[in-house]
N, C-alpha and C positions, 0 to 999 in steps of 0.2 A: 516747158520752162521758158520763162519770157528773159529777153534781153536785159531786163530788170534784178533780175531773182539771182542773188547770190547764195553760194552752196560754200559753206565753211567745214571745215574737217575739223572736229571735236577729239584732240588731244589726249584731255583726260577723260574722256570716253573711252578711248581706243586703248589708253594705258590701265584703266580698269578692270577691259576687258582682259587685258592680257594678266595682268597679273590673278584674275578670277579664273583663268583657263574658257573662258568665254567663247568658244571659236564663234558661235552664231552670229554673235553681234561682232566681230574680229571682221568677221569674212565681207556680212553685212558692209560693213564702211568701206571697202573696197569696189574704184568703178569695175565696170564691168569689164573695161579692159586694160587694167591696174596690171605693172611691172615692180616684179619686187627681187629688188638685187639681197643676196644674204653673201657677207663676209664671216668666216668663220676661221676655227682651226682645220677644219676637212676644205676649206674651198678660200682663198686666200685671196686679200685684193687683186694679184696678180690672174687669178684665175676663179673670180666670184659666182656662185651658181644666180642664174636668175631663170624667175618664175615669170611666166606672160598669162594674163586671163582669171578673170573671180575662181573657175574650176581650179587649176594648177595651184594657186594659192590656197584655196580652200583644203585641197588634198595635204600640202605642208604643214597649214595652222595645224587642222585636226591629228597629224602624228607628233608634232608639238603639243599639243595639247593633253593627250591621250597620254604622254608619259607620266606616272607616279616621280613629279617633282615641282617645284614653285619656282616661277615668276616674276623677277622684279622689270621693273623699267628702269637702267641706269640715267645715263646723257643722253638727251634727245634733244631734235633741233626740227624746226620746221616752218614752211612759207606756203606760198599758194600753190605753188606746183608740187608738194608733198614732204612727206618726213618721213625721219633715220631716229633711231634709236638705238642703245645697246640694253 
């Protein structure tokens, strides 16, 4: 990739997928050495789990994905150094 060539992260790609249960192209958009903090009700900002590496992440999508339930994208926010969503 040349000093030239900008790489944009596509948003509503990524929100499509999620809501389609998509893992392939989920994981897909993820670098290769992508960190992904998850806040929840099991894991609380005080103590947030995070995932390091395409693998780690991929393993989380696909048991998110794999459950019999749907998908929205609430609030999301994001810049060139990445994005949150609920």
């Amino acid at each position: 990739m040349s000093a030239d060539t900008l790489t944009t992260f596509d948003f509503a790609r990524f929100r499509d997928a999620v809501e389609g249960r998509d893992s392939q192209t989920q994981v897909a958009m993820y670098a290769a050495d992508a960190t992904v903090t998850i806040v929840d009700r099991a894991t609380t900002p005080g103590a947030p789990r995070s995932l390091s590496g395409r693998d780690e992440i991929r393993g989380w999508i696909e048991d998110v994905d794999g459950r019999e339930m749907s998908h929205a994208v609430g609030h999301s926010v994001e810049d060139e150094h990445g994005a949150a969503f609920t």
